[in-house]
C-alpha positions in Angstrom: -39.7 25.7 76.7 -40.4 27.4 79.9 -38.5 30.0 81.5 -38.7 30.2 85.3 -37.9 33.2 87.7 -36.1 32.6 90.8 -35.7 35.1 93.8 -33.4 35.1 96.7 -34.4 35.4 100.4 -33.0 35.6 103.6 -33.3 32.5 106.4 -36.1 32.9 108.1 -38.5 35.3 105.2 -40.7 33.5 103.2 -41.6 35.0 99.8 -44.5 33.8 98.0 -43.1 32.1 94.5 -44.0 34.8 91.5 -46.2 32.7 88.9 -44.6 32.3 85.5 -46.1 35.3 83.8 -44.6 34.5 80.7 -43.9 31.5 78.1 -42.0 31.5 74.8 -42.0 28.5 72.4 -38.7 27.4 70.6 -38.4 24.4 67.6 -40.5 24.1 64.5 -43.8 22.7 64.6 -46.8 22.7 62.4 -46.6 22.5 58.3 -42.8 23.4 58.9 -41.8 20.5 60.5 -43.7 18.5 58.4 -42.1 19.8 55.2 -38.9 19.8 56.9 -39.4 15.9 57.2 -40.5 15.3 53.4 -37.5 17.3 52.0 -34.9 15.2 54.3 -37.2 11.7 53.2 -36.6 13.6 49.4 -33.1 13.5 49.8 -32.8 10.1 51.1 -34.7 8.9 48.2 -32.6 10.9 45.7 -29.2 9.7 47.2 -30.6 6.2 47.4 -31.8 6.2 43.1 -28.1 8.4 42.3 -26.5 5.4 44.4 -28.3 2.7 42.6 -27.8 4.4 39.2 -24.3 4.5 39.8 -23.8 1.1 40.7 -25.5 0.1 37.4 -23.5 2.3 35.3 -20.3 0.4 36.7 -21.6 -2.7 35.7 -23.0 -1.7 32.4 -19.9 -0.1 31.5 -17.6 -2.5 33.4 -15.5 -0.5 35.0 -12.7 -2.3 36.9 -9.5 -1.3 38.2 -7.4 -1.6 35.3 -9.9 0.0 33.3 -13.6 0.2 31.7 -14.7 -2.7 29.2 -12.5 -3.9 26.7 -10.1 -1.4 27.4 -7.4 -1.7 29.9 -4.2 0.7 31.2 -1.3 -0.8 31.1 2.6 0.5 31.6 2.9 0.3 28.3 -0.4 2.5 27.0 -4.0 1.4 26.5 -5.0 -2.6 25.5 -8.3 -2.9 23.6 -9.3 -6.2 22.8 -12.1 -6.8 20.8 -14.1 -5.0 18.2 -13.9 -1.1 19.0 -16.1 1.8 16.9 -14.4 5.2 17.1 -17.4 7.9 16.4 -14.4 10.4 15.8 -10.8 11.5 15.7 -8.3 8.8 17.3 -4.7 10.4 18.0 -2.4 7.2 18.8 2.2 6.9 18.3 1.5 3.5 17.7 -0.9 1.2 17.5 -0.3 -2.5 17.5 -1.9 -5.8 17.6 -1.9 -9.1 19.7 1.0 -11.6 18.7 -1.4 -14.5 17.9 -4.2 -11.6 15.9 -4.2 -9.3 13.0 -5.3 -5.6 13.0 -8.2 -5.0 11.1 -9.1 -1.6 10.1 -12.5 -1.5 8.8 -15.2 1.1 7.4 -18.1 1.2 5.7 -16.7 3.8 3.3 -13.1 3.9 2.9 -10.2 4.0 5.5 -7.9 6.5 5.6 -4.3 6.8 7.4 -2.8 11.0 7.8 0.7 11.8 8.4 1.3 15.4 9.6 4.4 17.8 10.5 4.8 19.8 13.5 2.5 22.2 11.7 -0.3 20.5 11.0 -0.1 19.7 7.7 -1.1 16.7 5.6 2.4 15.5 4.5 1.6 11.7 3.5 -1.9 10.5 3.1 -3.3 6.2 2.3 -6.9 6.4 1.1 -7.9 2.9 1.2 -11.7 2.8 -1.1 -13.6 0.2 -2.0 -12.6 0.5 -5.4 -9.3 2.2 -5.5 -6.1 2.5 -3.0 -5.0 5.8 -3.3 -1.4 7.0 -1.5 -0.5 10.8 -1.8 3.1 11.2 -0.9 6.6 12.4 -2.3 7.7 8.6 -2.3 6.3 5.1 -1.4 8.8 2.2 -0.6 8.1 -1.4 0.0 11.1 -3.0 2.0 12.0 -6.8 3.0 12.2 -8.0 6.0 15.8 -7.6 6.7 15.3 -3.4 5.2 15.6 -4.3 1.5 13.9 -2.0 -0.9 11.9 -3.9 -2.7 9.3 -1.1 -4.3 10.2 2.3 -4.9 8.0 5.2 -6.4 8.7 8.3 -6.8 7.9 11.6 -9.4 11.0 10.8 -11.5 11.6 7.1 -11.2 10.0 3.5 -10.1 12.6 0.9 -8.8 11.9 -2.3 -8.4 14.6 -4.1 -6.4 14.0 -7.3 -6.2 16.5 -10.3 -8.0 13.8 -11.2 -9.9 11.0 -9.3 -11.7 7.9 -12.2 -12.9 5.5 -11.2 -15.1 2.6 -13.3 -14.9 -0.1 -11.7 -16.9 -1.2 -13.5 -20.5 -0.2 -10.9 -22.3 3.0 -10.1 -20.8 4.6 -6.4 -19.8 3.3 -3.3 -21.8 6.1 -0.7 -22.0 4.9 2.8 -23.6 8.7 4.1 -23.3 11.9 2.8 -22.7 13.1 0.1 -20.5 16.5 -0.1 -19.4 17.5 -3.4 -17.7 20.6 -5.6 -17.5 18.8 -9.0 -18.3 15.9 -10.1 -19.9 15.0 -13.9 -19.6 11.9 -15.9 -19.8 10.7 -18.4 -16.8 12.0 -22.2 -17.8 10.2 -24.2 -20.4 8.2 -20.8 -21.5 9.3 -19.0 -24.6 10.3 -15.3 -24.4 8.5 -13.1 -27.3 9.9 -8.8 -27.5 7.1 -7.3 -30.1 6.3 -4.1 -30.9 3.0 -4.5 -32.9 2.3 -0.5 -34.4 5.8 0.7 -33.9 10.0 -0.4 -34.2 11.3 -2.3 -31.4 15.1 -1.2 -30.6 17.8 -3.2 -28.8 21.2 -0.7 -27.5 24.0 -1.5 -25.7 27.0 0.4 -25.1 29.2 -3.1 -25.1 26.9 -5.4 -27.2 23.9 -7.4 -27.3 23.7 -10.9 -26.2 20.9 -13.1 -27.4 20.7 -16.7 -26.1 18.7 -19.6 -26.0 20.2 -22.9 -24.8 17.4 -25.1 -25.7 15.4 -23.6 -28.6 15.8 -21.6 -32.0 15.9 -17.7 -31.8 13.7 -15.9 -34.6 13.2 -12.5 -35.5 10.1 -11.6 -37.8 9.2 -8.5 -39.4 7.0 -6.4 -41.6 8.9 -4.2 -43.1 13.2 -4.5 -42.9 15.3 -6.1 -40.6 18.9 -4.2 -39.7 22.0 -5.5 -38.3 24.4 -3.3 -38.5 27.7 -2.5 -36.6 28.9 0.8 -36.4 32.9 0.0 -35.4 33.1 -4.0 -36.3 32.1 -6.8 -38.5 29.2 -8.8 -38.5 29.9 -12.6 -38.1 27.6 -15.4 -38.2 29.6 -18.3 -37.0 27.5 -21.3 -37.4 27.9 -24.9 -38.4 25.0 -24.4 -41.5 23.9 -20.5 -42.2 20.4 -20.8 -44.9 19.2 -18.2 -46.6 16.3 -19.8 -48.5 14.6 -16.8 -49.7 17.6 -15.3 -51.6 16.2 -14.3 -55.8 18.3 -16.7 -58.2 19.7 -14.1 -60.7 20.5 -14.7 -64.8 22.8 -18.2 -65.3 25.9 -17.3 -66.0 28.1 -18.4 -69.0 28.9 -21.4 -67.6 26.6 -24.7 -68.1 28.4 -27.1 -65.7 27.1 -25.8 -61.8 26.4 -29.5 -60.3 24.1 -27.5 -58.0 26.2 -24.7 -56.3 25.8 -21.1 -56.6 27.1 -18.0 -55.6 25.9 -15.5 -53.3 26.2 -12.0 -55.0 25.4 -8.6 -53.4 24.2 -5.3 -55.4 25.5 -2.0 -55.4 22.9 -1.2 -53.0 23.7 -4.3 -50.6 21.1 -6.6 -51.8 21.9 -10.5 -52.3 20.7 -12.6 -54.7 22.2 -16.5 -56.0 23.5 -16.8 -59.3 24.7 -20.4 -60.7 27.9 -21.2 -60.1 30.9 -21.3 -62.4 34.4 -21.6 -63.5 34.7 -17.8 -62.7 32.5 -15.2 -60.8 28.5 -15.1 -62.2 27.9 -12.1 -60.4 26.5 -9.5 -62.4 26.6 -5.7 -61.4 23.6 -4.7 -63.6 21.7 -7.8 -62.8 18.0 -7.2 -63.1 17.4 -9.0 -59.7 19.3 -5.9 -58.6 17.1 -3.5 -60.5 
């Protein structure tokens, strides 16, 4: 750029025009303005790769609108549909499924569920392993549909609350202690069968035992001794024909004629034995059956 003098004159003085004495050069030229071009073609090609990369990311990653991938935001939270691997911690109120779908929770080692207070503390805890379920808690409950409980465990007692309790195993229910129900019954056309194999198997009731069976005989084996006895009552046995077929026949009395009855006697110590029967009693007291 050139910079010119000018001078003024009066009309009619002519001046000679001073000759531009000096001449100063502004802008960038040389290795500057070349540089200056490769650093603005630089960032072109910089924006233009970041722009591309971009573009691909949001179709890789399928980002949309209403969300990126599977996942969606809705009014109501976040919809995942899918299968979905969480590489840590996931902090959800709820989490629910699809009407028509399950929810599947699935690891390669076990799957575990965390219930904490306001402090951060493990207060109820479901391990689920692939060879044990494990559930640390002060109780566990099962309900119904309609808020029944069903199921209920806790330190001092497990309920079950359902109207019916079916054993299906093929050796029925091992009980270490005591059992305390109101009915016992066996499923129809199966025989019901209370042992104890090692040990005495006891029946109590404050108002009295009932033992039934409508369509069968009722029998009651032991090793050992077999006790009925009632502390404040009488024990009856009302039946059309009671048998005891067992019973020791004690000494014939002095009698001859019997045409096949006998007597029942009892012992001092309340053992019975049959002795012929007679015109009188046969029953000795010093019988050696009672001996």
């Amino acid at each position: 750029m050139v910079r010119e003098q000018y001078t003024t004159t009066t009309p009619g003085t002519s001046l000679e025009r001073p000759k531009n004495e000096y001449i100063y050069k502004i802008g960038i030229y040389g290795w500057r303005k070349r540089c200056l071009y490769l650093f603005v073609l630089l960032l072109l090609i910089i924006l233009v790769v970041n722009f591309s990369l971009t573009i691909w990311i949001l179709k890789v990653m399928w980002f949309s609108p209403t969300g990126m991938g599977h996942l969606r935001v809705t009014k109501e939270g976040l919809r995942l549909e899918g299968e979905s691997e969480f590489l840590f911690p996931l902090y959800a109120k709820e989490i629910h499924s699809r009407v028509d779908s399950s929810l599947l929770l699935q690891s390669t080692h076990n799957v575990t569920v965390n219930a904490r207070n306001s402090n951060g503390e493990v207060t109820g805890r479901l391990n689920v392993g692939p060879k044990m379920v494990e559930f640390h808690s002060q109780q566990f409950q099962i309900n119904s549909k309609d808020g029944k409980p069903l199921f209920t465990v806790d330190e001092n007692e497990v309920v079950v609350g359902t109207d019916k309790l079916r054993v299906t195993g093929p050796e029925g229910a091992l009980f270490e202690h005591s059992v305390e129900t109101p009915l016992v019954k066996a499923e129809a056309f199966k025989q019901l069968r209370l042992e104890s194999p090692t040990r005495s198997l006891s029946m109590d009731a404050p108002r009295g035992i009932n033992i039934k069976a409508q369509a069968g005989n009722i029998e009651a084996l032991s090793q050992m001794d077999i006790k009925l006895h009632s502390s404040d009552g009488v024990l009856l046995l009302d039946a059309e024909t009671v048998r005891l077929p067992k019973l020791p026949e004690g000494a014939r009395g002095g009698s001859s004629i019997s045409q096949g009855l006998y007597e029942i006697c009892v012992c001092p110590d309340g053992k019975l034995y049959l002795s012929v029967a007679g015109v009188g009693s046969t029953c000795q007291e010093y019988s050696r059956v009672c001996q």
